[in-house]
N, C-alpha and C positions, 0 to 999 in steps of 0.2 A: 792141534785143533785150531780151526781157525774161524773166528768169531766176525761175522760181518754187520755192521752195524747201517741201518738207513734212515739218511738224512729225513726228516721231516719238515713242514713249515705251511705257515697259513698262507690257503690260497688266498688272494687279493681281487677285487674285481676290475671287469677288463672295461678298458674304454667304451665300448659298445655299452656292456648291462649300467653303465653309469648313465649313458647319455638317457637310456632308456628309464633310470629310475628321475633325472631331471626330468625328463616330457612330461611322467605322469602327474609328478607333483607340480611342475606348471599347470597341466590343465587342471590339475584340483583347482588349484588356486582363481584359476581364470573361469573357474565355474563357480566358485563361490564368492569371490570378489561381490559382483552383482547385488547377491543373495543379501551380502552383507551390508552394501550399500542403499540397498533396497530397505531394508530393514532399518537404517539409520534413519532414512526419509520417512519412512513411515512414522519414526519415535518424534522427530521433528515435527512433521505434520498436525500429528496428533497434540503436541504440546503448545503447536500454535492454534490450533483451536481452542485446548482451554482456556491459554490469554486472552482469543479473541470473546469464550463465553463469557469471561471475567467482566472486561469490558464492555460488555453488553450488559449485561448484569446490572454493573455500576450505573449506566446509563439510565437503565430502570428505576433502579433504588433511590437516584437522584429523583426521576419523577416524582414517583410514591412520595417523593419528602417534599418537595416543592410543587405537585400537582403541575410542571409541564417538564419536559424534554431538555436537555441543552440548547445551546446555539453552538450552530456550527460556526459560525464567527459574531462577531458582537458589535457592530460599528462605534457604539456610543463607547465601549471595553474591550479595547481591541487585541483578540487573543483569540483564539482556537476553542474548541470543544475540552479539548484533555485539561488542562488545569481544572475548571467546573467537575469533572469526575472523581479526579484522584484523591480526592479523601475517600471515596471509595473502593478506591484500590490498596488501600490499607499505608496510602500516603499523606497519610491526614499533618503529620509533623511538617512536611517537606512545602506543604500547599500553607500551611500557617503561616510562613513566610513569603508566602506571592501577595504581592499587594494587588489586589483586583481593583480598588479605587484607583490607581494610577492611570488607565486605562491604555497601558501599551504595556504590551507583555516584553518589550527592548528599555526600560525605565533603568536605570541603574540600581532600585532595588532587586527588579525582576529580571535583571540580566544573568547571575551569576546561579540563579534558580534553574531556568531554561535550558540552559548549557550541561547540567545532568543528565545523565542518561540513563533510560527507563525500562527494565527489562519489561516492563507490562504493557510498550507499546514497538516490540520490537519481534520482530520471529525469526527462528533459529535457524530455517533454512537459510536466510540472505548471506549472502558471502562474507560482507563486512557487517557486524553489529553495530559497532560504537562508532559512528560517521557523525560527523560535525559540518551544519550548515554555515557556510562564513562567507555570504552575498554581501559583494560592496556598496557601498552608498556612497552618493556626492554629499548629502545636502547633510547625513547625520553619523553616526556612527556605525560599524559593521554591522549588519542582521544575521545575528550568530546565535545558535541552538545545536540544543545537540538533536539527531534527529530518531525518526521511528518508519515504521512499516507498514501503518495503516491511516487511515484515512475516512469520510464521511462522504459520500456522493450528494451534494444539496441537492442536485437536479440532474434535469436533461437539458441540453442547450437546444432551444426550440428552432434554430436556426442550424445552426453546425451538422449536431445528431441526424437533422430530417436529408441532409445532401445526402447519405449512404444509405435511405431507406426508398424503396419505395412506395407508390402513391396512395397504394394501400395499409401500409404499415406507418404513416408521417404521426410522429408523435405533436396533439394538439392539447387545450385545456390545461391543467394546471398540473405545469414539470417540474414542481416541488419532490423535493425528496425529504426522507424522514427528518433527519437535521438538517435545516436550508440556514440559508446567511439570516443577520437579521438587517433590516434597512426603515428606517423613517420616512425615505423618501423615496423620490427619482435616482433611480441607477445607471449614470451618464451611459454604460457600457452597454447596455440592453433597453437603451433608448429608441422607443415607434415599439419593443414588444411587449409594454403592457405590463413590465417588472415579472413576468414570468418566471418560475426558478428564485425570485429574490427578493421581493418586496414578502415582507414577515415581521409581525409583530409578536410572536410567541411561537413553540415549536408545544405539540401536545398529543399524546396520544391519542386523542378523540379526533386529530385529523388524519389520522394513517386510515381512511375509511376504503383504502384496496384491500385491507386486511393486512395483521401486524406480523402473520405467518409469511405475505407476500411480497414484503417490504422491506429493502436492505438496508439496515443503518448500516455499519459501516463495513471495510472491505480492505483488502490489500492490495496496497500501490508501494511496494516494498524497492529495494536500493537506491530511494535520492536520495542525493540530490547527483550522482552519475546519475547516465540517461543510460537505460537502457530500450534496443530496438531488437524484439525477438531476444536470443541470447550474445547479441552482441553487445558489449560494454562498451563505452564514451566515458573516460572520468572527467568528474565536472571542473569547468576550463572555464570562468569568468572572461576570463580579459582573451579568452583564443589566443594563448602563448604557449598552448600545446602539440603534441605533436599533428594532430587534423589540423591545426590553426583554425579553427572555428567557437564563436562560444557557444559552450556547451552546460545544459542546467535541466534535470527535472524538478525544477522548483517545487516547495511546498516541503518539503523534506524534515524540516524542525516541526516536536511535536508541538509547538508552542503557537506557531507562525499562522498567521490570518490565511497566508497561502494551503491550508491544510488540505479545507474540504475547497470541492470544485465538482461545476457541469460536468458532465463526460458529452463527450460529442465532438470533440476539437483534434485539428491533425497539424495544427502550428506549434512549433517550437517555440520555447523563450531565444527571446531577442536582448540582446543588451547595445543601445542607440543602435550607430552601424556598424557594427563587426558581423561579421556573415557568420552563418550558422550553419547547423546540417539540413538543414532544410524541413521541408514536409515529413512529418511522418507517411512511409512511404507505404503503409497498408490500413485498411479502414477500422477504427475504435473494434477493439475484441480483448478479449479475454488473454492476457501474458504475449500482446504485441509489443506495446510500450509503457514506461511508466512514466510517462511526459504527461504535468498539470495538464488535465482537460481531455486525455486521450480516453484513458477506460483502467479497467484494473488489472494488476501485475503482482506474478508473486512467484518462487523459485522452486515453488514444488512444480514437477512432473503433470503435464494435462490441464492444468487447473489451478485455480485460486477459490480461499476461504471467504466466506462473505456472512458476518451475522446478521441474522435479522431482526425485526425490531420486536419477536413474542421472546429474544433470547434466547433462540435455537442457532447454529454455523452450521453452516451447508457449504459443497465443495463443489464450484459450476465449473465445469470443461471450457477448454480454451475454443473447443467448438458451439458452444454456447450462441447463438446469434444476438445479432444486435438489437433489435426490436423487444426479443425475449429481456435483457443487459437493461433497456430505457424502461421497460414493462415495472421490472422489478424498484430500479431508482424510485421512480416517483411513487408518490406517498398515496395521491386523489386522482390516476389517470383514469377512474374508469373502468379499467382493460379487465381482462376476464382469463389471459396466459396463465398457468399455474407455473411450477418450478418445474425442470427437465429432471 
């Protein structure tokens, strides 16, 4: 008798069904990538609104306790709005140490303060968090801070703003914003207009009379002190010994720094003497063009930027937004009758 035995053995799969089980798991992947990404933004988003309610908040609570508003800068105390806050923001240790009677937030007490950096004035979409402002000086020592992502609109620049409007839309009357600068006197720079936008002697909620619903205190001007134009990136280049060879700077970038809040209305670059620059902002003040001092607001979510207002609600205006609507909402007593889009 003769016993035949048969080989067996696992089949293996063949080149084909392999390539076929890669596709489909690429396209999963490439269909949920997105989803995923999407979803990340949105957690980001959303967590920079609550820093920015926070800040708003604090902004309030300071009134409530002092019966006016901050200053967005302080000529006599010269420092920005954020120190004034942040024992609000549950920085009260950190601010015990800023010497507010020195009245330069670059003092050598207040230098090594500044240079901290704040997760309560920074949002989590920006690429880089922890950026460090380090603008040179001739006459004094570096102006270094560490920097953040938002900002105070004091005004409209009654000048700048109106070239992109027109004749009917020309923003006039007083282009004060909720936090303006504060000034005693004549403001060489806005000399023949009247100190529009800048002559202030206290900021208060009983001047926001467009309504505190219709009124932005502050907003996102996120990655300086890089310049960015649209989504393209310039890192910041002082001295133009980079690779553009141009200097390059969205000043204002430390939260500290008098350069904070600023007009919107402006399509100039900072200049450093004569080193050549990138020139003109090359499209008109909107919503996520540029985040060049003076141009308008910027931020790296998708569509849009956050912008609180001064009742302590954040709202999220489209980068379609117009600019009349953008000057509407800045100032504090224009008048105007636009609601929010």
């Amino acid at each position: 008798m003769h016993t035949h035995t048969r080989k067996t053995g696992c089949r293996g799969f063949t080149l084909v069904e392999l390539l076929v089980v890669i596709a489909i798991i690429g396209t999963l992947v490439g269909l949920l990538l997105p989803a995923v990404q999407a979803a990340r933004e949105a957690a980001r988003r959303s967590q920079c609104v609550n820093t920015m309610k926070q800040v708003s908040l604090a902004c309030l609570n300071y009134e409530n306790g002092r019966r006016r508003l901050p200053l967005a800068l302080d000529t006599k105390a010269i420092f920005s709005w954020a120190p004034q806050v942040l024992p609000f923001l549950e920085e009260a240790s950190m601010v015990a140490q800023y010497d507010t009677a020195v009245g330069w937030w670059l003092s050598p007490t207040n230098r090594p303060i500044v240079a901290r950096q704040l997760s309560a004035v920074q949002c989590p979409s920006t690429p880089t968090l922890n950026r460090i402002q380090d603008k040179p000086e001739t006459t004094t020592e570096y102006k270094t801070g560490a920097c953040g992502d938002y900002f105070t609109p004091a005004g409209v620049h009654p000048v700048d703003a109106n070239v992109f409007l027109s004749l009917g839309e020309q923003i006039t009357g007083d282009t004060r914003g909720a936090l303006c600068w504060f000034s005693s006197g004549t403001n060489t720079k806005l000399a023949g207009l009247n100190n529009k936008g800048f002559a202030n002697s206290k900021n208060s909620l009983k001047d926001i009379t467009d309504g505190t619903s219709k009124t932005i205190l502050l907003a996102e001007c996120a990655g300086r002190e890089d310049v960015y134009r649209g989504r393209t990136k310039y890192a910041v280049d002082y001295f133009a010994t980079g690779p553009f060879g141009k200097a390059i700077r969205a000043r204002g970038g430390a939260w500290a720094t008098t350069d904070n809040a600023f007009m919107i209305g402006s399509i100039k670059p900072w200049t450093s003497g004569s080193l050549p620059t990138l020139g003109d902002i090359p499209t008109a003040p909107a919503i996520n063009s540029s985040n060049e001092w003076g141009h308008c607001f910027y931020a790296f979510h998708p569509g849009g930027a956050n912008v609180a207002m001064a009742d302590g609600s954040v709202q999220f205006l489209s980068d379609t937004t117009p600019l009349r609507l953008l000057c509407t909402l800045v100032t504090r007593a224009g008048g105007e009758t636009d609601a929010m889009p």
